[in-house]
C-alpha positions as CSV (number, residue, x, y, z in Angstrom):
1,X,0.0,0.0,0.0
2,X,1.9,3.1,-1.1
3,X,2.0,6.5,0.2
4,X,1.6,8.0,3.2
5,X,-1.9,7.5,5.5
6,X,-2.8,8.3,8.7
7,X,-4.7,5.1,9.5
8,X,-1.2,3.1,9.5
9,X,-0.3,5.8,12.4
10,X,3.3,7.9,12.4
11,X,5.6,7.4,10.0
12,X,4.5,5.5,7.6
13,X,5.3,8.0,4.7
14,X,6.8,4.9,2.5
15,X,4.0,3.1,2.6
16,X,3.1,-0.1,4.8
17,X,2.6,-3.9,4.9
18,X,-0.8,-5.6,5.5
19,X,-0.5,-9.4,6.7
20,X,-3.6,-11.9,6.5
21,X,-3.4,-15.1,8.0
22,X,-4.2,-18.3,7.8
23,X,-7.6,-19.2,9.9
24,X,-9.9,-22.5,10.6
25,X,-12.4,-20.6,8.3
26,X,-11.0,-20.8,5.3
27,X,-8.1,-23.2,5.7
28,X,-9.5,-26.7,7.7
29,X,-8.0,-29.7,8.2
30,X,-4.2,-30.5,8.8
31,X,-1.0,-31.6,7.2
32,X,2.2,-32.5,8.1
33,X,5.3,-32.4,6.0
34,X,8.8,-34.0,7.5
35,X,12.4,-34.2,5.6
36,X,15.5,-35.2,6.3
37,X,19.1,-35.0,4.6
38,X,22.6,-35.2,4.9
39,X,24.9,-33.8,7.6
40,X,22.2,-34.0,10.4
41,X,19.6,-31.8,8.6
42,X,15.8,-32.5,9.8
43,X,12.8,-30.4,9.2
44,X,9.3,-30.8,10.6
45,X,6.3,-28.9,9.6
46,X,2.7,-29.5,10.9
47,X,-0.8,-27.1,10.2
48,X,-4.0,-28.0,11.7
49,X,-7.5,-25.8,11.3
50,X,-11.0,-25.8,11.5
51,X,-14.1,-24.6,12.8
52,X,-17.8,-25.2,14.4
53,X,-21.4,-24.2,13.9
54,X,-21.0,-21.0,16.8
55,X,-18.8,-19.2,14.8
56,X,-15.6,-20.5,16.3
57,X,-12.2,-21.5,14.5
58,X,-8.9,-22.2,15.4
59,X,-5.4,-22.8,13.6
60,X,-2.2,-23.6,14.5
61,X,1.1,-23.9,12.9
62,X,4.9,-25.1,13.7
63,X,8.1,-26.1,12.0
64,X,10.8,-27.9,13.9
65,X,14.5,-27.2,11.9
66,X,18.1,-28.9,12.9
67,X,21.0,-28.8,11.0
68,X,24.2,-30.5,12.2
69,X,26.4,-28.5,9.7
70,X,28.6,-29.7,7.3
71,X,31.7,-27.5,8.9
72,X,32.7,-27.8,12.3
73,X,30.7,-26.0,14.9
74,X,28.3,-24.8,12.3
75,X,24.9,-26.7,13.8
76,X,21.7,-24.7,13.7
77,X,18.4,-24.9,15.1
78,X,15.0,-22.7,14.9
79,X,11.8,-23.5,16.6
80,X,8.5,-21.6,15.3
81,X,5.0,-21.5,16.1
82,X,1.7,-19.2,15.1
83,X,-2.0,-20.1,16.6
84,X,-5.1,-18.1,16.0
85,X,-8.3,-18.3,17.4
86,X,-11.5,-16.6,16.0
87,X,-15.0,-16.1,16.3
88,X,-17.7,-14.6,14.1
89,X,-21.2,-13.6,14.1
90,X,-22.6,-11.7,11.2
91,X,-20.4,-8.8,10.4
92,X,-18.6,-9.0,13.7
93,X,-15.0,-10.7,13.7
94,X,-12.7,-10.9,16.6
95,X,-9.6,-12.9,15.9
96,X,-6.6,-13.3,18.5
97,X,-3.0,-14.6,17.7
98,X,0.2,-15.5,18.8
99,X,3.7,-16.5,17.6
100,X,6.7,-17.5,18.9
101,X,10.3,-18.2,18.3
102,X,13.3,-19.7,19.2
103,X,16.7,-20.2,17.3
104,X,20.3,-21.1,17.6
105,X,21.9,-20.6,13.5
106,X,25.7,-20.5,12.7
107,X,26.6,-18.8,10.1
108,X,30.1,-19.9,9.6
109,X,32.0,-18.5,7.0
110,X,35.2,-20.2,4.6
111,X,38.0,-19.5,7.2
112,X,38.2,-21.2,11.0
């Protein structure tokens, strides 16, 4: 969205970014998605979503990443999660969401 607007609040004179998620709504079910490879490397990767007759929905997200590096010292990990929970009725929406975070990457470069 380019150009400056006040509904985006201070600063925004470049422009600004708006982010839709994933919910139960439109995206139901679940999936899950695991690979592996050389030099330690594992990923997993799960979704789940869905909703009832009263309006409610829920989804959830997470992906699991190790990597024992192919260099010395060079393992990596990152642990990441995103929920949402909704409710409609009507016109009225309410949604409330979290994500979360954790990581330990190596970067190494050519020299020791």
């Amino acid at each position: 969205m380019p150009g400056s607007n006040p509904l985006f609040g201070l600063n925004t004179l470049g422009g600004a970014l708006a982010v839709q998620t994933k919910d139960g709504d439109r995206h139901p079910g679940s999936s899950l998605q695991l690979t592996a490879g050389s030099h330690g490397r594992m990923q997993a990767e799960a979704e789940a979503g869905g909703h009832d007759a009263r309006g409610l929905s829920w989804y959830g997200t997470a992906n699991v990443f190790k990597d024992g590096g192919w260099r010395d010292a060079s393992r990596s990990r990152l642990v990441q999660a995103f929920g949402k929970l909704g409710w409609h009725h009507g016109a009225t929406q309410v949604w409330l969401s979290a994500s979360g975070a954790s990581s330990d990457l190596y970067g190494n470069g050519l020299q020791d």
